[in-house]
C-alpha positions as a Markdown table, in Angstrom:
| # | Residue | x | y | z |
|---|---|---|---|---|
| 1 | Unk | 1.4 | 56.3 | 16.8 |
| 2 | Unk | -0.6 | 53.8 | 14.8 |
| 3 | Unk | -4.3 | 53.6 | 15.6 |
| 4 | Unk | -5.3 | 51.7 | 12.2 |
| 5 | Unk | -4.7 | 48.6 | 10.4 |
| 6 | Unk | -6.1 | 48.5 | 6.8 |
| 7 | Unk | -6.2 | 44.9 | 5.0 |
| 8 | Unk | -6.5 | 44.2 | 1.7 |
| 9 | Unk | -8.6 | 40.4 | 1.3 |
| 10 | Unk | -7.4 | 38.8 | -1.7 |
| 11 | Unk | -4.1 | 37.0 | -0.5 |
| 12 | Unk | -3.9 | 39.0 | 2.7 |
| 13 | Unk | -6.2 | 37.9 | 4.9 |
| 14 | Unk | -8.1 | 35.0 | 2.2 |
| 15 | Unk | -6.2 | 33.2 | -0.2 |
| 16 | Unk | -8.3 | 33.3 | -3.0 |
| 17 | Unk | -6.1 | 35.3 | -6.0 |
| 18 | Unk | -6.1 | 31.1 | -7.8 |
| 19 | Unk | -10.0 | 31.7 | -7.1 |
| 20 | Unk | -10.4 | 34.8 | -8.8 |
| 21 | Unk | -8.1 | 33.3 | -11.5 |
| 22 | Unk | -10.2 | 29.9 | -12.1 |
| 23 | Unk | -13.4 | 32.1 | -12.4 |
| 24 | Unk | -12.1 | 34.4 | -15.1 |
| 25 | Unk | -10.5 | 32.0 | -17.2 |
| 26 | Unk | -14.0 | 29.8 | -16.9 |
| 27 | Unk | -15.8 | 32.7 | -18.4 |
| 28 | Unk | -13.6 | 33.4 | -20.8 |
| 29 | Unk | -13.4 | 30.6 | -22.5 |
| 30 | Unk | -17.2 | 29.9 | -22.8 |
| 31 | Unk | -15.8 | 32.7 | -25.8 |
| 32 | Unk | -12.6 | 31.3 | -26.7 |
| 33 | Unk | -10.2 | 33.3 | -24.3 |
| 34 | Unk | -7.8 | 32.8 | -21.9 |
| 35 | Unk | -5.6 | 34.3 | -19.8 |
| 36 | Unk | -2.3 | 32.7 | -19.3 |
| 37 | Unk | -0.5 | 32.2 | -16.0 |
| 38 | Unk | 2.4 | 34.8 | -16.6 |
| 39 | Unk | -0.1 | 37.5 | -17.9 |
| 40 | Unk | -1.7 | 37.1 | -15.0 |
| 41 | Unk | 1.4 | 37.6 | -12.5 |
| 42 | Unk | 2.7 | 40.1 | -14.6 |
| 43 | Unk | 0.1 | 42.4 | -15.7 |
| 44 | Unk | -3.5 | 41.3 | -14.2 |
| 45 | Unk | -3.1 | 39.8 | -10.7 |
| 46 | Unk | -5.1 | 42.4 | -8.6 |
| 47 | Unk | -7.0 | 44.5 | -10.8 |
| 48 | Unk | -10.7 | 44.5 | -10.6 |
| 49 | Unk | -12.7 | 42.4 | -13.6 |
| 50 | Unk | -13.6 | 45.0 | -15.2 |
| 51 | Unk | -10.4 | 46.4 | -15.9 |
| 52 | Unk | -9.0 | 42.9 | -16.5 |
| 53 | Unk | -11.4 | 43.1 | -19.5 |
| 54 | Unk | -10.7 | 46.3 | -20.9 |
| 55 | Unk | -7.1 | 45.3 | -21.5 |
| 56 | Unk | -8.6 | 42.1 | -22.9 |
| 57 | Unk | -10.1 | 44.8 | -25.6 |
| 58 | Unk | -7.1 | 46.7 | -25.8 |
| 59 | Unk | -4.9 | 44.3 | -26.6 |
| 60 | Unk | -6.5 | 41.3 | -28.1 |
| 61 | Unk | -9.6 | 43.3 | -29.7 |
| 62 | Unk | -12.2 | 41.6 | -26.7 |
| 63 | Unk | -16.0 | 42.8 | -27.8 |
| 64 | Unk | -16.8 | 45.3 | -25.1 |
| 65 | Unk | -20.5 | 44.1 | -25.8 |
| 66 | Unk | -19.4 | 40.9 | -24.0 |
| 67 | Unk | -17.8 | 42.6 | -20.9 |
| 68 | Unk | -20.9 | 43.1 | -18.9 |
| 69 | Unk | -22.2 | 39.5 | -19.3 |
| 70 | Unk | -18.6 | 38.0 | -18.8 |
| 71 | Unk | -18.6 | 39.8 | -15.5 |
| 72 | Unk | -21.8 | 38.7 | -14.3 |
| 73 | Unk | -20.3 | 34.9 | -15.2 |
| 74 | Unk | -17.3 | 35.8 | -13.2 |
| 75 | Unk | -19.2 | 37.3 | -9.9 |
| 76 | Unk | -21.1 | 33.8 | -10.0 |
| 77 | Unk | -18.4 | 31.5 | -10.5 |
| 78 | Unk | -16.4 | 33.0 | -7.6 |
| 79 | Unk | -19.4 | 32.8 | -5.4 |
| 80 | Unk | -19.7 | 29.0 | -6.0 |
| 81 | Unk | -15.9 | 28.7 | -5.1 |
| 82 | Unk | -16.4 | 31.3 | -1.7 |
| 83 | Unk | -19.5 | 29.0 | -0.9 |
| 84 | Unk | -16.9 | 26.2 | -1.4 |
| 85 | Unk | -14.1 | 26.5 | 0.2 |
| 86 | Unk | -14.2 | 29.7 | 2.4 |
| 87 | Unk | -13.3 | 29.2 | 6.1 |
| 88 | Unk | -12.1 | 30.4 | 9.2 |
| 89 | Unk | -8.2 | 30.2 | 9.4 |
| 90 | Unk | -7.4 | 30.4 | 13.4 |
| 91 | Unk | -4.0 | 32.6 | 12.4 |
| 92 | Unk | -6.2 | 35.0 | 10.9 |
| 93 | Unk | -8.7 | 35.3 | 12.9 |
| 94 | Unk | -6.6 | 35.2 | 16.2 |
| 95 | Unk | -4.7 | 38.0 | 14.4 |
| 96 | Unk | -7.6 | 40.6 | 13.9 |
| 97 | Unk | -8.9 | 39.2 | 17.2 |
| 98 | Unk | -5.7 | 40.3 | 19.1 |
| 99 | Unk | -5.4 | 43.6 | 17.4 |
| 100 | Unk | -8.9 | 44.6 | 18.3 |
| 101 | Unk | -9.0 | 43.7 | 21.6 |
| 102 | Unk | -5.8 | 45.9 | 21.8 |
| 103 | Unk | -7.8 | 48.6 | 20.4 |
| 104 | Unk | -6.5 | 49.2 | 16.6 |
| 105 | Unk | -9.1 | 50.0 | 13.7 |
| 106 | Unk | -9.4 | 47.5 | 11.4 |
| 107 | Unk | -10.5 | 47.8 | 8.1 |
| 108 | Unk | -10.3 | 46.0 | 4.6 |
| 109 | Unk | -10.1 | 47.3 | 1.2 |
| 110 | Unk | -10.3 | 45.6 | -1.5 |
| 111 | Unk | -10.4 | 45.6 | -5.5 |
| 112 | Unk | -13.1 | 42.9 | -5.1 |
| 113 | Unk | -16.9 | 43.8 | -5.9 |
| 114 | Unk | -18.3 | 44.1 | -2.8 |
| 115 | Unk | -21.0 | 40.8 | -3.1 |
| 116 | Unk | -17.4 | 39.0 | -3.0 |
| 117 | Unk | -15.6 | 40.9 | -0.5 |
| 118 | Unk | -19.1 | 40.7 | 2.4 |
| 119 | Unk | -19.4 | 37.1 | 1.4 |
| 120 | Unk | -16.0 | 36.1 | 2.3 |
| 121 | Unk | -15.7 | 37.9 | 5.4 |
| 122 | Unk | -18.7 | 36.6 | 7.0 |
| 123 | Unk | -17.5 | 33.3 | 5.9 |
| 124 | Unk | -14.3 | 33.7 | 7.7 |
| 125 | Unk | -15.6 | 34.7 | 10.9 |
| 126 | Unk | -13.6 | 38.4 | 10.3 |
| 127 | Unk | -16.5 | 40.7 | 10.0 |
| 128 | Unk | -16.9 | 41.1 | 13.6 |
| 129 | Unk | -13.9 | 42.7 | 13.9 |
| 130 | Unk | -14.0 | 45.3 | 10.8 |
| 131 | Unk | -15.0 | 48.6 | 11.7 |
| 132 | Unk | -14.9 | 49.4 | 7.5 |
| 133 | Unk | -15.5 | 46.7 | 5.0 |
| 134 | Unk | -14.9 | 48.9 | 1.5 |
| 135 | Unk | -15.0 | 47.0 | -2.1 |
| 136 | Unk | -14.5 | 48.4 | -5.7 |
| 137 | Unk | -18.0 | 49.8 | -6.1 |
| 138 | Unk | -17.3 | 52.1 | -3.0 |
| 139 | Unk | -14.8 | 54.4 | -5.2 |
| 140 | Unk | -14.6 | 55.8 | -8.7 |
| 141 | Unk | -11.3 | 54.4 | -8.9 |
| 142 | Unk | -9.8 | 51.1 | -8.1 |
| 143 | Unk | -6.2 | 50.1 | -6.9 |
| 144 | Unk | -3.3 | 51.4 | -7.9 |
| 145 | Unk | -5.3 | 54.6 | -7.5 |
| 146 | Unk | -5.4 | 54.9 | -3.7 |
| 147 | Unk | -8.7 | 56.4 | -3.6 |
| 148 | Unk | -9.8 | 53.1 | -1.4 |
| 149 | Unk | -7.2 | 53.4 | 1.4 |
| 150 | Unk | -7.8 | 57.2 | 1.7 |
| 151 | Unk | -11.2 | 56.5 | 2.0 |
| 152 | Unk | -10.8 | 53.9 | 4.6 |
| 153 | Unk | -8.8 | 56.1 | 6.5 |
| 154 | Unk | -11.2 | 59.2 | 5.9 |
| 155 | Unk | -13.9 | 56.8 | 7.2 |
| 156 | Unk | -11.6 | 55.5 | 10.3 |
| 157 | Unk | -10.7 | 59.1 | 11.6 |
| 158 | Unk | -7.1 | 58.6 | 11.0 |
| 159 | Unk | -4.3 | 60.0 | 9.3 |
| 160 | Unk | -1.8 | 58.4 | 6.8 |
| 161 | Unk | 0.9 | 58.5 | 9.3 |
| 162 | Unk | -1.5 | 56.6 | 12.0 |
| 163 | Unk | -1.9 | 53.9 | 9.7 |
| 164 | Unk | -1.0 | 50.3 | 8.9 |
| 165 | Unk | -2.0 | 49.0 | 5.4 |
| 166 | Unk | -1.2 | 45.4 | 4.6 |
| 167 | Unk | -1.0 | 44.2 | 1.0 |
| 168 | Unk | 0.5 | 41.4 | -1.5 |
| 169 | Unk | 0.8 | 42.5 | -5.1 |
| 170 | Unk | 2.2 | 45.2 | -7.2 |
| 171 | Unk | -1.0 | 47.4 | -8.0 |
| 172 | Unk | -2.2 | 47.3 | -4.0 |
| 173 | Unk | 1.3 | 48.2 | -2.9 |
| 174 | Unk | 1.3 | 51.5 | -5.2 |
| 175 | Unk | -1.9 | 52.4 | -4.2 |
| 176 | Unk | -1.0 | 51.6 | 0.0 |
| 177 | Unk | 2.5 | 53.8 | -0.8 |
| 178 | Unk | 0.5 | 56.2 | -2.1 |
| 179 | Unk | -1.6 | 57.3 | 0.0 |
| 180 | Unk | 1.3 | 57.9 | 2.4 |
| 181 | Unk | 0.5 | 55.3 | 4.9 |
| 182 | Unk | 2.9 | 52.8 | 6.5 |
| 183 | Unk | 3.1 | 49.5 | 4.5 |
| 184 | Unk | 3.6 | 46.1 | 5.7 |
| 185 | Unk | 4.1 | 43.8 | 1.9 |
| 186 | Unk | 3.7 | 40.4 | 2.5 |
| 187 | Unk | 3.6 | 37.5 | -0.3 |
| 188 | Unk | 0.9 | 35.6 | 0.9 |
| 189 | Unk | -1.6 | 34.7 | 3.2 |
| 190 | Unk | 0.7 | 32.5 | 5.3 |
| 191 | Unk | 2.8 | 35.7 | 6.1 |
| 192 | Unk | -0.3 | 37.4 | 7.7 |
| 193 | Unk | 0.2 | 36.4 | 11.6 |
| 194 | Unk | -0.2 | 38.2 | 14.8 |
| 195 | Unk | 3.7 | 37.5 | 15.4 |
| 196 | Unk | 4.6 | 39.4 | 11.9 |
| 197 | Unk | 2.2 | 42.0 | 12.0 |
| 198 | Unk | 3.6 | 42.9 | 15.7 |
| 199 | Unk | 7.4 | 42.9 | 14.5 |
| 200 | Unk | 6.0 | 45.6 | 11.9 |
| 201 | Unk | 4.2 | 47.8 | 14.3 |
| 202 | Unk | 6.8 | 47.5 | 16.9 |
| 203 | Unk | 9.4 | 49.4 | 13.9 |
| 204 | Unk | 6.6 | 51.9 | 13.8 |
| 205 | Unk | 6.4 | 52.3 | 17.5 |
| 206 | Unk | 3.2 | 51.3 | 18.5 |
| 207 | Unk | 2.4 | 50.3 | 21.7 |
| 208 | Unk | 1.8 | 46.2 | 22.2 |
């Protein structure tokens, strides 16, 4: 029986992975960087910052001196874009809305930092219904490692096989499988609906 749903943010429940994108590539070319569109979908589209910088290093020789600063640029320029352009989307929020009153956890878990994750879901009028909000500073390791959805589900008092965990790109979707849960892959924010998300849990046998 499913008692949990666990969401990742970033083109799950907000559609900000093109936000994310803009902010990076603003900070990195203060220092003559850039990363292009198909590096991005194919090796850095849901990794947290930092890691997006240490294969920066790796492969094109990125001073590691500059990572901390670059960061702090990238954590501000997404904050002027949430500020910006962050809403309530009614499918969303009916979705969690239904779910809760039905009585399901709800939790997100995200590779975000946490300033972003908080900032986005108070914006979008989906906090209310979280019973865990966890970011990248709550684990020592981010997605694909599943450490984040085993401690959402540590923290929600379920087990793998009671949970639901909702997720759009490669590295989330190794992490989700492996920590044994259920998985629902979507492509995009537009897929997340109460109507999809009840066709899943109705394969999984949950009572509706």
């Amino acid at each position: 029986m499913i008692k949990a749903v666990i969401f990742d943010m970033d083109g799950v429940l907000i559609d900000a992975r093109e936000w994310h994108y803009d902010a990076l590539n603003r900070a990195l070319r203060l220092f003559g960087q850039e990363i292009s569109r198909t590096e991005h979908l194919l090796t850095f589209d849901g990794l947290p910052t930092r890691r997006k910088l240490e294969i920066l290093t790796s492969t094109r020789g990125f001073p590691q001196n500059l990572h901390g600063f670059v960061n702090q640029l990238k954590q501000q320029y997404t904050m002027e874009i949430v500020h910006a352009r962050c809403k309530p989307v009614f499918a969303r929020e009916f979705a969690l809305s239904r779910l809760k009153a039905r009585g399901f956890l709800l939790a997100v878990a995200s590779n975000s930092v946490r300033e972003s994750v908080e900032a986005m879901m108070k914006r979008s009028n989906l906090m209310t219904y979280l019973d865990i909000v966890l970011s990248n500073e709550d684990v020592a390791r981010s997605k694909p490692d599943p450490e984040i959805y085993l401690a959402a589900m540590k923290g929600l008092g379920v087990a793998a096989h009671e949970t639901l965990i909702i997720e759009d790109n490669d590295h989330g979707v190794k992490a989700a499988r492996s920590s044994g849960a259920h998985v629902m892959v979507v492509r995009g924010v537009n897929e997340v609906d109460i109507g999809a998300i009840d066709r899943v849990l109705a394969g999984l046998g949950a009572s509706l």
